[in-house]
N, C-alpha and C positions, 0 to 999 in steps of 0.2 A: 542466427540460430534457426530462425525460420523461412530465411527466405531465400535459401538455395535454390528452390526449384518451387517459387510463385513470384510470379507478377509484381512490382509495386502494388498495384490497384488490387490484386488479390490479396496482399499482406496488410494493407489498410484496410479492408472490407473486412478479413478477419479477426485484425485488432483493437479496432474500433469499440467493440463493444463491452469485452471485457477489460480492456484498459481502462477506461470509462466508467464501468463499473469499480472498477478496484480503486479509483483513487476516489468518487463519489462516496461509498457506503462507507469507505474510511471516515472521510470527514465527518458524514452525518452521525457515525456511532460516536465520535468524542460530541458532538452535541448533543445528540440522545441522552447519553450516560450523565453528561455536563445537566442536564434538564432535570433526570430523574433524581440527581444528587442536590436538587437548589438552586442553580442557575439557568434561567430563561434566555439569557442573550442571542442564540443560536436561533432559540423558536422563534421572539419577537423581532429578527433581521428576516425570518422567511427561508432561513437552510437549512432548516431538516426538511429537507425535500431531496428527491435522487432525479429531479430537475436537471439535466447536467448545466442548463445554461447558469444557474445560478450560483455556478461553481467553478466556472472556466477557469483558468490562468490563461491569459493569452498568448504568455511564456510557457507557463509549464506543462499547459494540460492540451497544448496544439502546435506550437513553433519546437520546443524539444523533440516532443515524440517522432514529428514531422523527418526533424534530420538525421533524428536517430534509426528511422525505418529505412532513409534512402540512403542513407551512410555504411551502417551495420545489421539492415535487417532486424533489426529490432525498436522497443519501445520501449521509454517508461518516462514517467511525469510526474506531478502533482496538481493539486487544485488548493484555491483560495484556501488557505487555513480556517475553519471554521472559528467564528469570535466566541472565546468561556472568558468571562470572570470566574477568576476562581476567589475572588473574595466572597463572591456570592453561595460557595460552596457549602455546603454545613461542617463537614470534618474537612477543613483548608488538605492538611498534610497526606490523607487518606484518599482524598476524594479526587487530588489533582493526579494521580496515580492510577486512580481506577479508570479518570477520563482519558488520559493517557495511553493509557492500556485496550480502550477500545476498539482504537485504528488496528493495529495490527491486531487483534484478536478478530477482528469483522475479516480480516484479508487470511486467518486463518480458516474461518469459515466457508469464505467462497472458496480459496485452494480447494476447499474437500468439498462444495456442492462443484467445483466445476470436473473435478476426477470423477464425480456419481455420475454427471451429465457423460462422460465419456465412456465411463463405463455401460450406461445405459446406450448409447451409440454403439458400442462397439456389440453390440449384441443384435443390433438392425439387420435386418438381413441381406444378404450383398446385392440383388436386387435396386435396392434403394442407394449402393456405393455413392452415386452425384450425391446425396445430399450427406449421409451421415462422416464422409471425408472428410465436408470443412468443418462441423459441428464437432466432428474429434482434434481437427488442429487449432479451432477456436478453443476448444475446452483446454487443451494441451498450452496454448498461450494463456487461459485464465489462471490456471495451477501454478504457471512460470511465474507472470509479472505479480503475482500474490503473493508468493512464497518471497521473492525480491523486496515487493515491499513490505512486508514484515520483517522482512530482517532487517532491512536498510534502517529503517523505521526506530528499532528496537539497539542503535548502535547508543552508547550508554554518554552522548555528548549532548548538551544542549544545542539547539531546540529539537531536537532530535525528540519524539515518542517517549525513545530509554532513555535519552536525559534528562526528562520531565518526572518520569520514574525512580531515577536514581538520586536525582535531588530531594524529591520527597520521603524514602526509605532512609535515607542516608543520618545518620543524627545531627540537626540542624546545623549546626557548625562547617560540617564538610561537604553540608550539602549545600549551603550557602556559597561556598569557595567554588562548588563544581558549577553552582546558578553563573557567576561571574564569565565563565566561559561564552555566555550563550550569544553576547553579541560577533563572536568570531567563530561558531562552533562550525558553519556550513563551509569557510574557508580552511577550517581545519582538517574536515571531514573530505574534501575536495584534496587536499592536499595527500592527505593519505589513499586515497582514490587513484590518483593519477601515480602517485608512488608505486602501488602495488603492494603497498605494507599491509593493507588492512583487507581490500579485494580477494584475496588470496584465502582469509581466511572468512570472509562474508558466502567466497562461493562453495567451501566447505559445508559451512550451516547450509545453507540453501537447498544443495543438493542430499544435504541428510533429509532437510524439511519434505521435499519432496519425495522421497523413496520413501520416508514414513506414511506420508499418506499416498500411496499408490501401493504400500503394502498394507494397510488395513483396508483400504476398498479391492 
């Protein structure tokens, strides 16, 4: 997607930081939110921090991205799950939802500060072209790998975001049945992945997400 015409070393230099950023403030918003709703556990481990070291996957958040840059030109990861009790929650059913809802709401967020950031580039003056270039394809990789992970995020399986969501909304009973998925939900999700069943309509949403906020900025 982006690395037709950059470097490896220029497409990691680029992606570095908003990758990094997008799967960081994700986590730390489901502890954030986990904190302000009753549960400490996030605080007292020391990750609400945007620290990246203290969020690594050494899998997900450097050996994926890695082969996925020199592979396909592109990136995407995760980092350490941030730890909630959600017994510790005050409203269990309400509140496992809201924390849930953070990650991808925070990855909504940066999508739209990293489109202001480009937008405010692309107003530099051409003069300064060396610098405000990579500063627009860095912002242009922040909006993508955001927009991705919110949606990926927001697919309604366990341990998925939306399946965390959807178990709790759901009226106990059925939401219970959809919890039981959660120990196979990534092989599921994978399965459908490499099918093409569900890709198809992920990169739909994605690219609505995205022309939505590139049209209100």
């Amino acid at each position: 997607m982006f690395g037709t015409e950059l470097s490896t070393i220029q497409l990691i230099t680029i992606a570095i930081i908003p990758l990094l950023f997008a799967i960081v403030v994700h986590e730390v918003a489901h502890g954030w939110v986990a904190r302000q709703l009753g549960d400490d556990t996030a605080y007292l481990m020391g990750r609400l921090t945007l620290n990246p070291l203290k969020h690594i996957d050494p899998v997900g958040t450097i050996l994926v991205p890695l082969i996925l840059i020199l592979t396909v030109g592109f990136a995407f990861g995760w980092a350490k799950p941030v730890p909630v009790n959600f017994n510790n929650l005050r409203n269990r059913r309400r509140d496992t939802a809201l924390v849930a809802a953070a990650g991808p709401f925070a990855n909504l967020l940066m999508a739209i500060a990293w489109a202001l950031i480009a937008k405010l580039a692309s107003l530099l003056p051409d003069s300064i072209a060396m610098l405000t270039s990579p500063l627009i394809l860095m912002s242009m990789f922040g909006i993508t790998i955001n927009a991705i992970l919110m949606v990926f995020n927001l697919i309604p399986i366990p341990p998925t975001d939306g399946g965390r969501i959807a178990t709790s909304l759901l009226p106990p009973r059925l939401g219970y049945q959809l919890s039981r998925v959660e120990p196979y939900g990534f092989f599921i999700i994978l399965v459908l992945l490499l099918s093409g069943v569900i890709w198809k309509l992920l990169d739909i949403v994605i690219q609505i997400v995205m022309q939505l906020i590139q049209f209100i900025l």
